[in-house]
Each structure stands twice: as structure tokens, then as C-alpha cells.
N, C-alpha and C positions, 0 to 999 in steps of 0.2 A: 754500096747498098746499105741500106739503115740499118738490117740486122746481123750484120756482119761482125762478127764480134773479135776475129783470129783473120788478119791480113799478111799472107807469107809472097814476097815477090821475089823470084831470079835469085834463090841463094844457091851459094857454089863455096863446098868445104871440102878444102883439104888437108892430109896430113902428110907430115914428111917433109923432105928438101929432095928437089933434088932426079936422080935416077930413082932415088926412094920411096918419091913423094908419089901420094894413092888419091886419088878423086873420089868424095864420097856421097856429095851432091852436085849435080850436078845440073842445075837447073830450076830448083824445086819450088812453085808459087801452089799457093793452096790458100782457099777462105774456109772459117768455118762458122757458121750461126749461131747466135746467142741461144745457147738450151740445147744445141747437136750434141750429139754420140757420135764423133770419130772415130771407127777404127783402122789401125793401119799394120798391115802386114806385110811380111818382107824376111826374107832368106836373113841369117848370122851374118853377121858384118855386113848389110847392103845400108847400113846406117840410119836405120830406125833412133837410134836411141843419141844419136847426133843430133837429128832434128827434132826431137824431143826438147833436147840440151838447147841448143838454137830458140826456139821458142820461147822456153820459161829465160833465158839471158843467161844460163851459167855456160853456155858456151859463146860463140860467137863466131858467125859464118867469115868467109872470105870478102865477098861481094853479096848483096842483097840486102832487103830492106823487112825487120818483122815489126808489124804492130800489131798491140794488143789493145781492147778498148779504148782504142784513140792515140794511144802511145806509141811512138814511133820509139824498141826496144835499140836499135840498132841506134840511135842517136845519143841512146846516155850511156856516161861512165860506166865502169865496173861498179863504181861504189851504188847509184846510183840505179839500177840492173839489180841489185840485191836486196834493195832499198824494196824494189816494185814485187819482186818475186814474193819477200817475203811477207807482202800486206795483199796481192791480188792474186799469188798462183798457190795451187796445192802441185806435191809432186810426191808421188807415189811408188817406191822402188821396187826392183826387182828382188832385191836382196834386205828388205826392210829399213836398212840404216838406222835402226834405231842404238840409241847411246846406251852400250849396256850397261853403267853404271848408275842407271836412273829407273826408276820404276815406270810402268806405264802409265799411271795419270802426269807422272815429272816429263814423260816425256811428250804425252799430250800438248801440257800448260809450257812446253819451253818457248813454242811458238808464239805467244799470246805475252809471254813475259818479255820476247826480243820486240815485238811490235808494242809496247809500251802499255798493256792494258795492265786497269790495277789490281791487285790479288785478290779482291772480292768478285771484279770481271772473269778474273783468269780463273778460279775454283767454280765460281756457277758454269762457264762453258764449257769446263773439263769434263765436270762430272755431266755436263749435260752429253758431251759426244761420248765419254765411256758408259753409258745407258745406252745410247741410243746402235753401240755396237755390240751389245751383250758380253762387254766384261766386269760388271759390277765386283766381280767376286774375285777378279785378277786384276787390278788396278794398282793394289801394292806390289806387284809381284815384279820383279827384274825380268828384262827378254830372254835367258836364260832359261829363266823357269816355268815359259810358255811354249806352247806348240807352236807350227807354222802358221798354222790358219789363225793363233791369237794374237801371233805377232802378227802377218798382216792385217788384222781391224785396228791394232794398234795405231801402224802405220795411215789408214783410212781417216782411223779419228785426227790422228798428228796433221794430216793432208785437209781437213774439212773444219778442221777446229775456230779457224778465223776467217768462215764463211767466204774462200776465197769465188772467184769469178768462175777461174779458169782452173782445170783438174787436170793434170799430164798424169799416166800410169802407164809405169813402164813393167812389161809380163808381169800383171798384178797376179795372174794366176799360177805363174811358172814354175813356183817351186810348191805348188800344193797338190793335193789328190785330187779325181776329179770333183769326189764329193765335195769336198772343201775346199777348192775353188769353185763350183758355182755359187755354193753360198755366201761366198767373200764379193762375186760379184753382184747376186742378186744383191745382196744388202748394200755394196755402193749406189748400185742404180737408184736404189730405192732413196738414197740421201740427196743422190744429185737430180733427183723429180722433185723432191720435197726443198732445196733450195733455190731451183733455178738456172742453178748455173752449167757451164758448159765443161764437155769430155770428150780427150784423146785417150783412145788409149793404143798403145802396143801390142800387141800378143800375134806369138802363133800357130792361134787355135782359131780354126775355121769356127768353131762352134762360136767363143767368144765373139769373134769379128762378128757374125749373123745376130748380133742383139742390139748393135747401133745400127743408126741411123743411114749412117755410110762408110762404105767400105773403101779402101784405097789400098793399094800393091806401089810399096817401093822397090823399083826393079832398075840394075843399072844407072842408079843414079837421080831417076828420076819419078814422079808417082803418075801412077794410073790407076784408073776410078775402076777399079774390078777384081775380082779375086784372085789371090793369087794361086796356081795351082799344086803349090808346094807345099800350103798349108794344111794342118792336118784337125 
């Protein structure tokens, strides 16, 4: 279909060798629309955060085929999977990952310096995504020396900064209050209406899940379009 933007066919990942070896998809084909809110929900280790991985290319299924905006991901190198990730995908952790020797606009503009824009590019969209998350006043500041909820907008702006396509967020909310994770998602929402572009996210928070688009339950392996009843 034309507006199909996220093509996931028959992947099947596993880990281990062996009598050891775990099946973690098993099966898994899913589209998703240019401009959707995915969300997807699913029990600790039923491998949400696999097919997440799967998706953006840092990981890479057993059998299956992902494309993204026409890219058939499963066809290029590692090098090359990196290359894409880091000019078309945002990826949004559960645990921030930010580099805590770098201030938050450094670790903004790292994204923007690795995709080759030049330092008068890289400083107008920094400061343009650290306004536009309300840390004007903490932008020199180390991750260290921020809350949760200012590391994740960090994180949001680092994920949005080079106006990617595609937005994975894995428990954006997980490690916040509740107050301060709605407002970490209200204010993503509010960026990914105003550029366009498309979101998965993770979580499991019944609440979170009910503000896309659609819902999905990985269960055993495989997804089903419904809620799951474990979520809370």
C-alpha cells in the first residue's frame, strides 16, 4: 500500500544455541502508516525491545525481511544499517543513554555532527530542539546534573534533532512519575504532529498505549492487534 511506511514480514529471533537456545519471535509481520502512533505492549522478556532493535537495524532477526521507507533493512551491511539508522531513525531509551561526559546541547548536536551537518547547521537545530523541549536553562548542564524527566526531553530532542522519519521509544515513560511522564509524552506527541513523522512506542502502561493510534500485544512470540490484559 502507498502509505505504508514500516513493512515487517515472518521475522523469527532467537537467542542462545542449543538446549539453551529461547525463541523470541516468532513469526512477527506488522505494517505501520506514514504519521501512525504504534503502541506495543507485552509482558518483561516477551521481546518487545528485540523488535524494536530489529526494526531500527541494530539488531538483526534470524529469518525475515524489514523495510523501512522503501529500504529493504535486512538487505544491507552492518555498516551500512548504521549508516540509515543514523540519518532516518530516532531511537529513544529506556534508560536515556546519554553520554555523561557531554552536556545536553553536546549531546543534542552529536547526532547532527555524525551525519555530517556543519556547525552553524548543527548549533541552529540544537538550540532549535532544546527550546522546543523546555531546557533553555539546562543545556549546559551534564546528565548528572538533571532530573529524570530532563534527561528524558534530552533524550526526545537527541531522537528528533535530525528530523528523522521514523521514532522507536522504548518505556519513554518507565523510569518517570506519573506526572512527569505524561508530560514527557504529551510534549513528544506534540513534536511528532508538528513534523510528521511516524511512532512506535513500547510501554507498559495501558494509559500510554490508549493515546496511539494502535494498539498491539506481543504475546508468545507473536503480535496481536488488542490489549493486553497485563498491562497496567
Amino acid at each position: 500500500m502507498e502509505n505504508e511506511f514500516v513493512q515487517v514480514s515472518n521475522l523469527h529471533r532467537n537467542f542462545g544455541e542449543g538446549d539453551a537456545s529461547q525463541s523470541v519471535l516468532l513469526g512477527v509481520s506488522l505494517s505501520i502508516n506514514k504519521g501512525e502512533t504504534i503502541a506495543l505492549l507485552g509482558r518483561s522478556g516477551s521481546g518487545k525491545s528485540t523488535l524494536l532493535n530489529v526494526i531500527s537495524g541494530i539488531d538483526q532477526a534470524d529469518t525475515g525481511v524489514v523495510v523501512v521507507d522503501g529500504i529493504d533493512l535486512t538487505a544491507l551491511s552492518e555498516h551500512e544499517r548504521t549508516l540509515f539508522r543514523r540519518r532516518h531513525i530516532g531511537f529513544i531509551y529506556q534508560f536515556f543513554n546519554l553520554i555523561p561526559t557531554l552536556t545536553a546541547s553536546e549531546n543534542v548536536a552529536l547526532v547532527l555532527e555524525l551525519n555530517g551537518y556543519t556547525p552553524t547547521q548543527t548549533r541552529e537545530k540544537t538550540d532549535h530542539l532544546i527550546r522546543a523541549v523546555g531546557l533553555e536553562n539546562q543545556k549546559n548542564k551534564l546528565p548528572d546534573q538533571m532530573s529524570g524527566g530532563e534527561q528524558q526531553r534530552v533524550a526526545i530532542a537527541r531522537a528528533l534533532v535530525h528530523s528523522p522519519k521514523l521514532v522507536l521509544a522504548d518505556e519513554l515513560t518507565g523510569n518517570l512519575d506519573a506526572e512527569s511522564g505524561q508530560k514527557i509524552l504529551t510534549l513528544l506527541q506534540q513534536l511528532m504532529v508538528e513534523s510528521g513523522g511516524t511512532l512506535f512506542l513500547v510501554t507498559h502502561s495501558l494509559a500510554v498505549a490508549k493515546t496511539a493510534d494502535r494498539i498491539l500485544t506481543l504475546e508468545d512470540g507473536l503480535l496481536i492487534e488488542r490489549e493486553g490484559h497485563f498491562a497496567w
